[in-house]
Backbone bond lengths (Angstrom), bond angles and torsions (degrees), N, CA, C in turn:
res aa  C-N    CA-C-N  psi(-1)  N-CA   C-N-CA  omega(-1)  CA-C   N-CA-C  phi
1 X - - - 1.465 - - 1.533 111.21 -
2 X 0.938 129.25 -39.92 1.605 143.03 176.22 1.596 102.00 -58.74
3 X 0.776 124.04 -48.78 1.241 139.70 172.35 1.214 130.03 -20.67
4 X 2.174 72.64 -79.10 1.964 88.12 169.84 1.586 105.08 -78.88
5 X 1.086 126.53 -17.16 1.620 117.90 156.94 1.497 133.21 -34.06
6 X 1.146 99.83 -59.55 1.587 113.88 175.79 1.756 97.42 -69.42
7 X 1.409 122.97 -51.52 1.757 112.98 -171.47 1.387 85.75 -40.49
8 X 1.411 116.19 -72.53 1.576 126.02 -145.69 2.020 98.04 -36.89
9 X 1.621 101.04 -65.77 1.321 110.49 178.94 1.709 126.13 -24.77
10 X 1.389 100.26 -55.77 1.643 144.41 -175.79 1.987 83.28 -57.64
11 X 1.121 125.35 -65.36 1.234 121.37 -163.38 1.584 112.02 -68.02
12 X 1.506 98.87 -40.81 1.689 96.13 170.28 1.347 117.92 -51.70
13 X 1.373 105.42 -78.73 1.648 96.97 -175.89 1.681 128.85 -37.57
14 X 1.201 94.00 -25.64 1.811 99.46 156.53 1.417 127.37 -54.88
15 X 1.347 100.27 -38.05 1.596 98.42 -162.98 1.419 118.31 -79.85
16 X 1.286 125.11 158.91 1.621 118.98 -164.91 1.706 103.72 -82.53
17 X 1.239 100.31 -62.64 1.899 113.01 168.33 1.247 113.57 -86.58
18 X 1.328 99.57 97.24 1.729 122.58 179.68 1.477 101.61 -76.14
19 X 1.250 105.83 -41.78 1.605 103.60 -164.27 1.567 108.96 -80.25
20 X 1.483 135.54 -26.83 1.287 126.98 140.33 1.388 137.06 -53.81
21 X 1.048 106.25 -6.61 1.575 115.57 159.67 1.399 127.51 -76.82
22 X 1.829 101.09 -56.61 1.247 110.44 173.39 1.654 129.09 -82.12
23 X 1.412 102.62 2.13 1.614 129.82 162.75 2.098 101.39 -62.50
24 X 1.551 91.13 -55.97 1.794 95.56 -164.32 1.730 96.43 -84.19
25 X 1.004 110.41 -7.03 1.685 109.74 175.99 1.502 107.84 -90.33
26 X 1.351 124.36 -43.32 0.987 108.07 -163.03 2.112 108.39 -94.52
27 X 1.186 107.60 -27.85 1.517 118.25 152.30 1.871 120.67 -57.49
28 X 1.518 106.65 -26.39 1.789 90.84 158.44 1.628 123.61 -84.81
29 X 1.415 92.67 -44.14 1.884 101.52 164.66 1.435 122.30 -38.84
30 X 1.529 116.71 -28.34 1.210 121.74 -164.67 2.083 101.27 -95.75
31 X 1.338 102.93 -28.89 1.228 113.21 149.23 1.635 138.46 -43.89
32 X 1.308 88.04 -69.65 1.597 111.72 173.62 1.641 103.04 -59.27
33 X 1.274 105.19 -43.19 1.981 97.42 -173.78 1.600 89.08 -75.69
34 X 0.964 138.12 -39.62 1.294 131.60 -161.04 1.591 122.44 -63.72
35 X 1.334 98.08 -33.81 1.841 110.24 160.72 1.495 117.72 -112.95
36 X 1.218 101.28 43.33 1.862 100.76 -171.32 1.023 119.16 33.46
37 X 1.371 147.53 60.19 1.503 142.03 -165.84 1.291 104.08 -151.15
38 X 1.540 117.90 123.12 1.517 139.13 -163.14 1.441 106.67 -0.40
39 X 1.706 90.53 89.33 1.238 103.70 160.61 1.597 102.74 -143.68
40 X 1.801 129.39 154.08 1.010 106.22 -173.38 2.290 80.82 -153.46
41 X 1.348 88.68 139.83 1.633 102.25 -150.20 1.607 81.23 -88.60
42 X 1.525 134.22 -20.38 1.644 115.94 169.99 1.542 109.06 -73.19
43 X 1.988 122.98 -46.83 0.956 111.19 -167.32 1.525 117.69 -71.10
44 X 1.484 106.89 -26.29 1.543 101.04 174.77 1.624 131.02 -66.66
45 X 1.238 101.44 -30.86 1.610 133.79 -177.23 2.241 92.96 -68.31
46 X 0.727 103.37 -43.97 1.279 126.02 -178.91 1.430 133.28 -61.51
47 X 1.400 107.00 -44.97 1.711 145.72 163.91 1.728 108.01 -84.73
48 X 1.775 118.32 -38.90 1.390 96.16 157.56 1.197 139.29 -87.49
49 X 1.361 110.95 0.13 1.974 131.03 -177.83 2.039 88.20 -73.61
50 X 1.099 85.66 -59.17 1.462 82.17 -173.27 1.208 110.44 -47.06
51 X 1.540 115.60 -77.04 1.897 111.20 -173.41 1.435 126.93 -52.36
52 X 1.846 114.20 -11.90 1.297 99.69 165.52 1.502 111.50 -81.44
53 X 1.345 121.94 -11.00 1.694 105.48 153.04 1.232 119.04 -57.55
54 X 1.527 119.29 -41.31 1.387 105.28 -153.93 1.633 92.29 -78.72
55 X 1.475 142.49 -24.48 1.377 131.13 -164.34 1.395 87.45 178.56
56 X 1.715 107.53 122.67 2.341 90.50 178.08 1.572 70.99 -136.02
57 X 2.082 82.08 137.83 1.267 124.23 -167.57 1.738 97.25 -110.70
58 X 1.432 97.09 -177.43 1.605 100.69 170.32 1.303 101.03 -106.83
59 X 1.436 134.97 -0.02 1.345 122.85 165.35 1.829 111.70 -80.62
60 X 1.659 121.03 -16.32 1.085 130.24 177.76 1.456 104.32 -94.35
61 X 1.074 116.65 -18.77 1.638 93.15 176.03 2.125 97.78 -91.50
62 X 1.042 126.38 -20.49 1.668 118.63 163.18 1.379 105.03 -61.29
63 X 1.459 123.66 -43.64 1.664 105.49 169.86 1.311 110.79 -51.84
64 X 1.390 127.97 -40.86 1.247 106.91 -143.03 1.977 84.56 -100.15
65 X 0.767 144.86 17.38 1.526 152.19 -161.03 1.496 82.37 -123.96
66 X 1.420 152.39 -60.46 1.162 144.13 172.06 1.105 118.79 -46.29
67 X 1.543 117.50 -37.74 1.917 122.45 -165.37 1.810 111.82 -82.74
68 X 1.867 84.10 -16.77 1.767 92.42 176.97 1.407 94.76 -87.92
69 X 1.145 150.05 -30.94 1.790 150.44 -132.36 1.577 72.58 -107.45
70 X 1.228 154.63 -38.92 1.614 154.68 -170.99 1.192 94.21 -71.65
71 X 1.503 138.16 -95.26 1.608 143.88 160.65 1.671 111.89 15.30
72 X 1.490 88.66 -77.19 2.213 104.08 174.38 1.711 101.86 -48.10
73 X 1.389 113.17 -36.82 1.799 102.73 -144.97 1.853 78.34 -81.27
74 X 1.349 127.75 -32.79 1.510 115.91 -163.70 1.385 90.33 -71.70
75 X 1.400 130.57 -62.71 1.472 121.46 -164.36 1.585 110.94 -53.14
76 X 1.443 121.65 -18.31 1.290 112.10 -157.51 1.849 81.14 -94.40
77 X 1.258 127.41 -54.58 1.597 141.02 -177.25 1.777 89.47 -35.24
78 X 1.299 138.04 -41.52 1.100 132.80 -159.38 1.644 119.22 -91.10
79 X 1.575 106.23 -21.23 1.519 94.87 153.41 1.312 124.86 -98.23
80 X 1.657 113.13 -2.18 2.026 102.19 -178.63 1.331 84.69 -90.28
81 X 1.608 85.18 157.40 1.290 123.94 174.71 1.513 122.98 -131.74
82 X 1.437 113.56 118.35 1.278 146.87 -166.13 1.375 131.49 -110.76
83 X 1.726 129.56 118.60 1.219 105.46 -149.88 2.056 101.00 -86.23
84 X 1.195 101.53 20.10 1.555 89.52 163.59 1.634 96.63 -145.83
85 X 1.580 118.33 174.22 1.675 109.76 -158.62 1.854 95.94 -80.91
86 X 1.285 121.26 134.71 1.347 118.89 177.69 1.458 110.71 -137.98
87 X 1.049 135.98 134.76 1.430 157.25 -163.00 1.625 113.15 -126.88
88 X 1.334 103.54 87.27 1.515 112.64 -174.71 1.451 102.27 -110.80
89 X 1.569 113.12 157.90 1.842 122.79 -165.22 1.521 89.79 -123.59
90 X 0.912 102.20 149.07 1.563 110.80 179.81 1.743 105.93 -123.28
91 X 1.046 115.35 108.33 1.785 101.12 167.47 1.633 117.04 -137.58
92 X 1.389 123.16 175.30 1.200 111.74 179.61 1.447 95.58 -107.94
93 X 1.508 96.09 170.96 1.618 132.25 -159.23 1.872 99.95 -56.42
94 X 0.876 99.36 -27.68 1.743 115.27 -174.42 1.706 116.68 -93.90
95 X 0.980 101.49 -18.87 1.890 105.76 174.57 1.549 94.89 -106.90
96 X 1.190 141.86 -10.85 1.474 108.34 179.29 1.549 106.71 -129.18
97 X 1.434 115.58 142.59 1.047 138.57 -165.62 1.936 113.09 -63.51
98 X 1.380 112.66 133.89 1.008 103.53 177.71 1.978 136.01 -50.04
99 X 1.150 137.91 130.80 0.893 157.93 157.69 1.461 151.89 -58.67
100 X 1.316 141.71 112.59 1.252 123.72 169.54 1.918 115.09 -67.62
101 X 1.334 118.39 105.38 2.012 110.00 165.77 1.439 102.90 -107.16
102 X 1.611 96.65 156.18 0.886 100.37 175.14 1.890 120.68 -126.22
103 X 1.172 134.15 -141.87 1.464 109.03 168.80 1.789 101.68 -114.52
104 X 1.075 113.50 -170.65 1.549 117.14 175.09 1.451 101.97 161.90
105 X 1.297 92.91 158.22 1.761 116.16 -167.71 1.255 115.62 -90.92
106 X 1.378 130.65 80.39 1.512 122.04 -162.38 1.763 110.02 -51.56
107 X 1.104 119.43 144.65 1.373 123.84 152.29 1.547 131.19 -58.40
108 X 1.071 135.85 152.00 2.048 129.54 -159.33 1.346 80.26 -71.64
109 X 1.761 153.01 -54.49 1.472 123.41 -143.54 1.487 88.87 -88.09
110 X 1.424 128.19 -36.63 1.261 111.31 179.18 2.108 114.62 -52.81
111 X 1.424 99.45 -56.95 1.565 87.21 -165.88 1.829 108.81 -55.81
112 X 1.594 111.48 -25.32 1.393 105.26 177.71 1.335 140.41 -34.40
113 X 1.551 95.40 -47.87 1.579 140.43 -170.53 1.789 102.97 -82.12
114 X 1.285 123.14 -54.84 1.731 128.98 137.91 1.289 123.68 -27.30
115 X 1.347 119.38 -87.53 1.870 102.77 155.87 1.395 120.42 -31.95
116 X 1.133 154.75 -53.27 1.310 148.73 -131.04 1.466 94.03 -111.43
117 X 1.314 119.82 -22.84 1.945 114.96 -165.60 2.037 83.51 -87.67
118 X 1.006 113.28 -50.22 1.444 137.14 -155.29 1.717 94.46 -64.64
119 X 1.842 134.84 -62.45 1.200 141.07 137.74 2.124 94.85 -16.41
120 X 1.141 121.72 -95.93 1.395 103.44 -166.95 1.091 141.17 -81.96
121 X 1.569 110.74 11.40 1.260 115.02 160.69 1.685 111.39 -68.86
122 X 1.137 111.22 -45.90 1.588 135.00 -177.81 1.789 103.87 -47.94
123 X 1.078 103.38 -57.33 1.284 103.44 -173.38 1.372 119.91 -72.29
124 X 1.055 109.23 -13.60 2.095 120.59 178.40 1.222 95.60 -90.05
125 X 1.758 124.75 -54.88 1.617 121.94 -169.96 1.695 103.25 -121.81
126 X 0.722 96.17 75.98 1.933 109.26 -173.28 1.999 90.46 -51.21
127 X 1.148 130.29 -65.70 1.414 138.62 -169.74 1.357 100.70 -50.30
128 X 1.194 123.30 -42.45 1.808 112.98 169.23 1.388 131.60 -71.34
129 X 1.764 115.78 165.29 1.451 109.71 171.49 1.539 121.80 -137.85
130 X 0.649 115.34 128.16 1.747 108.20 -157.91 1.372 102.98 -91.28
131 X 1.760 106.26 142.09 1.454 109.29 -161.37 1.780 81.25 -125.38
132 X 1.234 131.71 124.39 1.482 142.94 174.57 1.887 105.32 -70.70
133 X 1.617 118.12 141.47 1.096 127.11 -173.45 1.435 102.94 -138.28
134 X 1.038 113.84 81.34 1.539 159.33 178.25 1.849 97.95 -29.70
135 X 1.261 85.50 -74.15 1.789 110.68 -157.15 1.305 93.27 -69.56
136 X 1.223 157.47 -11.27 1.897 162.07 139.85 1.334 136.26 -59.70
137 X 1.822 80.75 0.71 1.686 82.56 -173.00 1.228 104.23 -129.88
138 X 1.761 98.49 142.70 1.973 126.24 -172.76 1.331 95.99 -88.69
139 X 1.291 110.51 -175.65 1.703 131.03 -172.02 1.664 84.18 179.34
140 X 1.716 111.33 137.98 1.099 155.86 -171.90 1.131 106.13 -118.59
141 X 1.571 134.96 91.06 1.303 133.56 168.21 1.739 129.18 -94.86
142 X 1.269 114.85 132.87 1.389 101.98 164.49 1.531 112.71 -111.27
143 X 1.395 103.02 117.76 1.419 128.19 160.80 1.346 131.27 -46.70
144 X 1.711 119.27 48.25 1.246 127.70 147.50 1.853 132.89 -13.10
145 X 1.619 98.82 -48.89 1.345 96.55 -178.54 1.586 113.06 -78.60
146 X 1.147 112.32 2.66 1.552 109.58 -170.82 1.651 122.25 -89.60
147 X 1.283 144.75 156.54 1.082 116.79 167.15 1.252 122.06 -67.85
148 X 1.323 135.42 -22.01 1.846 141.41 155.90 0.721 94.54 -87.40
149 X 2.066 115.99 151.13 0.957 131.14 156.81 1.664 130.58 -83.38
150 X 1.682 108.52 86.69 1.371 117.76 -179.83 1.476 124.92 -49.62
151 X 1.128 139.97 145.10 1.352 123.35 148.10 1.717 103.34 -121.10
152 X 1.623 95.38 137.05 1.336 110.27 -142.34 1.551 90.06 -115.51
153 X 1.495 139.46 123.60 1.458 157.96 166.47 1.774 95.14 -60.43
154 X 0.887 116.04 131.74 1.448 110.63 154.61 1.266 125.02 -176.54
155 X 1.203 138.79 138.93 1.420 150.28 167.71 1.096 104.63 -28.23
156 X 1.902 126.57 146.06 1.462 149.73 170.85 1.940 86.42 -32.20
157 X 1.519 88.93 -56.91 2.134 106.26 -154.39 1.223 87.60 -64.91
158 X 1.201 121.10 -103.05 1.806 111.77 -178.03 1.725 115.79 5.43
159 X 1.667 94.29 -64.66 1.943 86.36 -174.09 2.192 111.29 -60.64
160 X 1.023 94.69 -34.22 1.362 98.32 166.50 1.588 108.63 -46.29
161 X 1.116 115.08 -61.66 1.571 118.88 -175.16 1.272 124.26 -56.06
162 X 1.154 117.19 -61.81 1.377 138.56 133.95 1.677 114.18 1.28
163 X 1.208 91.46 -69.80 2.218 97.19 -169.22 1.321 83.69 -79.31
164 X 1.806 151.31 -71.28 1.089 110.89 164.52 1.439 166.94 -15.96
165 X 1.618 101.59 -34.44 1.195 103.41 167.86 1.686 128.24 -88.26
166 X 1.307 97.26 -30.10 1.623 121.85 142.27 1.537 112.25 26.42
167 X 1.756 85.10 -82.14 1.522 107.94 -173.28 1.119 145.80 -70.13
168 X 1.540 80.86 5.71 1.916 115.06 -171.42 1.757 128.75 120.42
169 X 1.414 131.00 -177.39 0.735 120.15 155.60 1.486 137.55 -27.91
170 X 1.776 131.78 137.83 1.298 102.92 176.57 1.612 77.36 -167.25
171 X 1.882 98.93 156.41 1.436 115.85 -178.06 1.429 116.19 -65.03
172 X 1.228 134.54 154.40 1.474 121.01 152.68 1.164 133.43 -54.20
173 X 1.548 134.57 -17.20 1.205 160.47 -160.91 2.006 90.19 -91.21
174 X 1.273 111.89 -63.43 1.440 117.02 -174.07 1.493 120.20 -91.74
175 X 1.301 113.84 5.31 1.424 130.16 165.52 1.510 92.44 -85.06
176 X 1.243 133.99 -64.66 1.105 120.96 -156.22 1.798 106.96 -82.42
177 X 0.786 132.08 -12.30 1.875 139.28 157.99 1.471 99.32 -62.70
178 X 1.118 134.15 -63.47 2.002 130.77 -175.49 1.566 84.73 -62.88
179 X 0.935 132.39 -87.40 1.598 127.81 -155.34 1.512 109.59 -45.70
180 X 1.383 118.32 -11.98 1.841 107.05 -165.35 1.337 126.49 45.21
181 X 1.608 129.18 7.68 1.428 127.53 152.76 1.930 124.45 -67.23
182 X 1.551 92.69 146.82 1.121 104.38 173.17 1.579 109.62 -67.36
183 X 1.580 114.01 147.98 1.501 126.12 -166.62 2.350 105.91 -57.98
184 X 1.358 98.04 -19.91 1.479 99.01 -155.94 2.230 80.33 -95.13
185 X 1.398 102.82 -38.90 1.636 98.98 -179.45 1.935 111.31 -60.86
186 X 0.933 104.90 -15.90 1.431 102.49 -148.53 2.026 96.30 -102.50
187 X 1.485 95.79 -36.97 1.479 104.20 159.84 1.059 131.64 -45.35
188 X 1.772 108.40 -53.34 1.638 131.34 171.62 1.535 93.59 -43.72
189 X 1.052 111.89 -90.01 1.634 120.85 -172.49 1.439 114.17 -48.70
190 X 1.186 139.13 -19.35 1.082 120.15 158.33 1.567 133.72 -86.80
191 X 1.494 110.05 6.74 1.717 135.54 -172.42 1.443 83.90 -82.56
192 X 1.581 139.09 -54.03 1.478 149.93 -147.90 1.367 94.17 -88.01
193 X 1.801 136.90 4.69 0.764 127.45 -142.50 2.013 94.34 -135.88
194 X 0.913 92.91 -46.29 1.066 123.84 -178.73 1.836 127.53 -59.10
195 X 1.259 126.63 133.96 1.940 106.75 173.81 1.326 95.13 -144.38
196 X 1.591 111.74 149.64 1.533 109.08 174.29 1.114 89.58 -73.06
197 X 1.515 158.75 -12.90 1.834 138.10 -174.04 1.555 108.48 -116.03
198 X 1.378 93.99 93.02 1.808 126.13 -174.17 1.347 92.65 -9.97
199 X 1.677 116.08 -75.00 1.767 113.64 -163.85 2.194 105.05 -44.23
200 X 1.292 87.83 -57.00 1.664 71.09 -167.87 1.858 116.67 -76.65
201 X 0.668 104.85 41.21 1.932 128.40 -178.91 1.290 103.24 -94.97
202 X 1.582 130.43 119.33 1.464 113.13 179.20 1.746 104.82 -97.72
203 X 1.333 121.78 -5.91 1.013 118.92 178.94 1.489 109.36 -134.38
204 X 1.481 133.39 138.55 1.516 124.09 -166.58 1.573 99.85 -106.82
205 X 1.117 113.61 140.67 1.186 128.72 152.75 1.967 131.31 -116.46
206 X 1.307 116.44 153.91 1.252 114.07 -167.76 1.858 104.85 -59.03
207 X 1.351 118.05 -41.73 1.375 99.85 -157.48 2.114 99.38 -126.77
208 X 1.100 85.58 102.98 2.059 84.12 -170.25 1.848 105.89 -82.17
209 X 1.323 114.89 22.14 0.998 123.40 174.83 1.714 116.67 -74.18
210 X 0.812 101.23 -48.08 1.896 128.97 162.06 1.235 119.16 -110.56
211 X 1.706 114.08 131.06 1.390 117.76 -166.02 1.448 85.58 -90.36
212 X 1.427 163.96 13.75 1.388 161.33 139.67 1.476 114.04 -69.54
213 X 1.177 108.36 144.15 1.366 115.70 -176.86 1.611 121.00 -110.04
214 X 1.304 124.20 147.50 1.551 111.76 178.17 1.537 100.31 -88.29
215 X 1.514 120.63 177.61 1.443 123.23 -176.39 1.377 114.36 -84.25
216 X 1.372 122.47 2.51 1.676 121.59 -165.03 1.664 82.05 -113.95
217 X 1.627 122.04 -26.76 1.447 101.92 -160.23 1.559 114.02 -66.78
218 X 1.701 107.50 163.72 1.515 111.88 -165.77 1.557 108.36 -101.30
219 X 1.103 121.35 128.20 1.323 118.28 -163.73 2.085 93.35 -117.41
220 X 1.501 101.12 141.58 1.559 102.37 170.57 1.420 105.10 -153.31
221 X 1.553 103.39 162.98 1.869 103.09 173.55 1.570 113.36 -70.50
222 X 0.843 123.87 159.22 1.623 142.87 -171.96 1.787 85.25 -97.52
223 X 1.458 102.24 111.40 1.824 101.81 155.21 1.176 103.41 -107.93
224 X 1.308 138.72 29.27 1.781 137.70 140.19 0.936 124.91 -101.76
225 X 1.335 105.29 -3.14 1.751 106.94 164.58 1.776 123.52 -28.68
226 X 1.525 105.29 113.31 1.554 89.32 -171.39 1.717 86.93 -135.68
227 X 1.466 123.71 163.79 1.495 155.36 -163.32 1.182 138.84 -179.32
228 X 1.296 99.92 116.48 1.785 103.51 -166.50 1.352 106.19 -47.29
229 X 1.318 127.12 -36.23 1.628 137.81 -158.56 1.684 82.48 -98.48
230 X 1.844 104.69 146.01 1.168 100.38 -177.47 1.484 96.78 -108.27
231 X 1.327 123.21 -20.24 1.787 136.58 155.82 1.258 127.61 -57.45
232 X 1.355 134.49 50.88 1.382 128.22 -167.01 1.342 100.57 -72.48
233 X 1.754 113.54 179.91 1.493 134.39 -166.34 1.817 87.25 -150.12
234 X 1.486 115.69 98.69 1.549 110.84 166.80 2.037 98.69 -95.03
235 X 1.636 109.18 18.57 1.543 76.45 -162.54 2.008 102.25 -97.30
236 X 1.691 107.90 137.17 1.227 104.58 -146.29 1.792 89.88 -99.54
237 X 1.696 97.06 171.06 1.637 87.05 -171.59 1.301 135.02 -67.26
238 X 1.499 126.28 -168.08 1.799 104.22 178.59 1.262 124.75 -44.71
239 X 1.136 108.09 159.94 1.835 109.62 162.27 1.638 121.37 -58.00
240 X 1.667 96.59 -31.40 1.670 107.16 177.13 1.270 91.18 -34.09
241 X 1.723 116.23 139.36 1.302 136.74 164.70 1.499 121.37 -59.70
242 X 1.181 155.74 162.52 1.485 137.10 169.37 1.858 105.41 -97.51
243 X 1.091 112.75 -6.03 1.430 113.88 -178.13 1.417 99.20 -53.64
244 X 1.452 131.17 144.09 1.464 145.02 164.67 1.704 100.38 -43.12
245 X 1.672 119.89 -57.29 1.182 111.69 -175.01 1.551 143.61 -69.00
246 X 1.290 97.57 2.66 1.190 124.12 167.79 1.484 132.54 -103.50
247 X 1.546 114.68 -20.98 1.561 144.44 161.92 1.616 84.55 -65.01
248 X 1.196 128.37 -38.74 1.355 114.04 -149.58 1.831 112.06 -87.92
249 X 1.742 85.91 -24.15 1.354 93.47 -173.05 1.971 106.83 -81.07
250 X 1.003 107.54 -30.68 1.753 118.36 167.33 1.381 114.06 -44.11
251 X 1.190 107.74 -49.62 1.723 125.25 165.60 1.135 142.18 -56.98
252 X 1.381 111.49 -42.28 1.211 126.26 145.90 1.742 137.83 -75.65
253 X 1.247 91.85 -15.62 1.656 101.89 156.19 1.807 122.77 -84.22
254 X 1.450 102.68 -28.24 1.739 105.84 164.21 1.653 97.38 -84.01
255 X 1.293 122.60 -13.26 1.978 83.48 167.36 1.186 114.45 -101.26
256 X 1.265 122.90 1.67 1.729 133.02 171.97 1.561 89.17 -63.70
257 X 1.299 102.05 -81.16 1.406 108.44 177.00 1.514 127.38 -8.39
258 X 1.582 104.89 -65.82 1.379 107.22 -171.98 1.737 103.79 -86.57
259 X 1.003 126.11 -38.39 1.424 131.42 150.07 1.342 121.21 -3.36
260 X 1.571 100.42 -66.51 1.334 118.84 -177.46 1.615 114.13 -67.47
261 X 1.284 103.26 -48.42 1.692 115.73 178.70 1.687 102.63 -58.05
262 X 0.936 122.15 -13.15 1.968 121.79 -157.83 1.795 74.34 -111.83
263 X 0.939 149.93 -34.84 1.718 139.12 -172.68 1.473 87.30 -84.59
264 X 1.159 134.60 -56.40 1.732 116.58 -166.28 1.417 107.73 -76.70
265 X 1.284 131.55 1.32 1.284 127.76 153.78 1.086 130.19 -88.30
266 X 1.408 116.33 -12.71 1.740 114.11 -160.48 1.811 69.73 -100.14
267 X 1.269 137.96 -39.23 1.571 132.00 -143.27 1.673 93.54 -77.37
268 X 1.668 99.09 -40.86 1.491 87.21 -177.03 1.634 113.70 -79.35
269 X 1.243 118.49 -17.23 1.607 102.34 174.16 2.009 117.81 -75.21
270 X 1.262 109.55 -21.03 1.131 142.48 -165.06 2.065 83.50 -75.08
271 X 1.004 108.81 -54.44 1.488 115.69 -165.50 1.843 95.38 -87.49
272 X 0.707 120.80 -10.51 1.805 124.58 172.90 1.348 96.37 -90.31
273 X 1.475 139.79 -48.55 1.202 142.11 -155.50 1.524 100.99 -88.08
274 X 1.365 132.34 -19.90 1.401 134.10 -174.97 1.446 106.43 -97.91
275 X 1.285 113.12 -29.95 1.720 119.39 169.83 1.943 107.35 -58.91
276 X 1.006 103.87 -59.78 1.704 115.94 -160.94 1.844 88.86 -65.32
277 X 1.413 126.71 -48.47 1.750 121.30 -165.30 1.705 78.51 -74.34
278 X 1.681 133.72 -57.43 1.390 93.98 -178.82 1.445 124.92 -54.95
279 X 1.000 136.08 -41.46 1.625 134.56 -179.79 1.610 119.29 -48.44
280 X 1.651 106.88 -36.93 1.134 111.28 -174.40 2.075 100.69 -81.42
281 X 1.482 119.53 -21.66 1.225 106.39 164.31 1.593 127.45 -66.83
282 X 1.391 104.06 -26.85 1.377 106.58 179.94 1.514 121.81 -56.05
C-alpha cells in the first residue's frame, strides 16, 4: 500500500493542474466517506502529508481540514446515543464539496433522532449550526416482514418510501404529498426500487411496462420479495441526468469552481507581493 502511495504521489507532482486533480480527489473522498465505502482516514491522511511535500495547495489543506472534521465526527458519534445504531459526519461548510439536496418529509423516528443529535451537537459546539445533507445519506434495513431475513441498502428517500408504504397500499399522487419529494426526485428513487421480474421488485406497481408512474397508480411493498443475495443494494445512481447536456453542465460548474479557486490565489499572492515591495519602500 505505501507503495502505491508514493506512485500516486510520484504522479502528482507531475501533473501540470494539480488543483483539478485535487478538486476530483477530494469531491470522490467526500463520496466514498459519505457511503462508508473504501475509504480509510490513515491512508488518506497519509497520501496528503506526502503531497503537501511534493507542492501544498489550498485545495490540500481543505482535504486535510475535512480528514480532521472526520476524526471529531467519530469521537463526537461515540458519545451520542441513539435508540437504533446511527453514524452521522459532521463537517464544515468549507471542507465539503458542493451538492445536489433536496426536500423531504422526515418520518417521527427519523425527526426524533434529528432533534436529539441537533440538542447535543449544540451543547458540545454551542457557536455552530448544523445544516442536514439529505441526498448522502444510506439506511441499512432489516426486512422483518419478509420470509428471509434481508438486509436492504437504501437511500435516506427510498427509506422514506418504504415507511410510507408500510401502511399499506397508496397512490402515487399521495405517496408523493407524505414524502414531500419533488415528482422527478421521487421517480429517481423509485427506478432503484423497482424490477421488470415481479419477485425481485421491492415495491409493486400496477403497470411494469414503464418505470414512470401515473398519479392515480397504486403503489405497495412486495411481501414475496425473494433474492439469492440476502445483502441487497436498491441504492440507484445519481440524479445527474445521463443526457450529454447535462454531463456538460456538471463540468462546467467544476471549472468555475476551480477557476475561481486559481483567482483567489493568484489575488492573494498578488496582495503578499505588494505588501513586501511596500515594506521594502519604507
Amino acid at each position: 500500500m505505501e507503495t502505491s502511495i508514493r506512485e500516486i504521489v510520484e504522479l502528482y507532482s507531475l501533473l501540470k493542474e494539480k488543483d483539478t486533480f485535487l478538486y476530483k480527489y477530494w469531491e470522490q473522498l467526500a463520496r466514498r466517506v459519505s457511503t462508508d465505502s473504501s475509504y480509510s482516514t490513515e491512508l488518506d491522511t497519509r497520501l496528503v502529508g506526502l503531497m503537501k511535500q511534493s507542492c501544498y495547495t489550498n485545495n490540500l489543506r481543505r482535504i486535510s481540514h475535512f480528514l480532521q472534521d472526520l476524526e471529531i465526527s467519530k469521537m463526537v458519534n461515540e458519545r451520542f446515543k441513539a435508540p437504533f445504531e446511527v453514524n452521522l459526519k459532521v463537517f464544515s461548510v468549507s471542507n465539503w464539496p458542493a451538492m445536489n439536496e433536496w426536500p423531504i418529509v422526515y418520518p417521527e423516528e427519523l425527526q426524533t433522532v434529528k432533534a436529539s443529535y441537533e440538542a447535543f451537537y449544540k451543547k458540545h459546539f454551542p457557536d455552530r449550526r448544523l445544516t442536514w445533507l439529505l441526498s448522502e445519506t444510506t439506511v441499512e434495513l432489516f426486512a422483518l416482514y419478509l420470509p428471509k431475513k434481508y438486509i436492504l441498502q437504501v437511500t435516506l428517500y427510498q427509506f422514506v418510501v418504504l415507511s410510507t408504504l408500510g401502511t399499506g397500499e397508496v397512490s402515487y399522487e399521495e405517496l408523493r404529498t407524505r414524502c414531500g419529494m419533488k415528482r422527478n426526485v421521487l421517480d429517481h428513487q423509485l427506478r432503484g426500487l423497482f424490477s421488470q421480474v415481479a419477485t425481485h421488485s421491492l415495491v409493486l406497481k400496477q403497470n411494469f411496462k414503464t418505470p414512470l408512474c401515473d398519479d392515480k397508480e397504486l403503489l405497495k411493498l412486495n411481501e414475496e420479495f425473494t433474492s439469492v443475495q440476502l445483502r441487497r443494494s436498491f441504492i440507484p445512481t445519481k440524479l445527474m441526468a445521463k443526457s450529454e447536456s447535462k454531463k456538460v453542465d456538471v463540468e462546467d460548474n467544476e471549472a468555475r469552481s476551480i477557476a475561481k479557486e486559481r483567482m483567489y490565489v493568484t489575488e492573494s499572492l498578488i496582495m503578499k507581493i505588494m505588501k513586501v515591495c511596500s515594506a521594502r519602500k519604507r
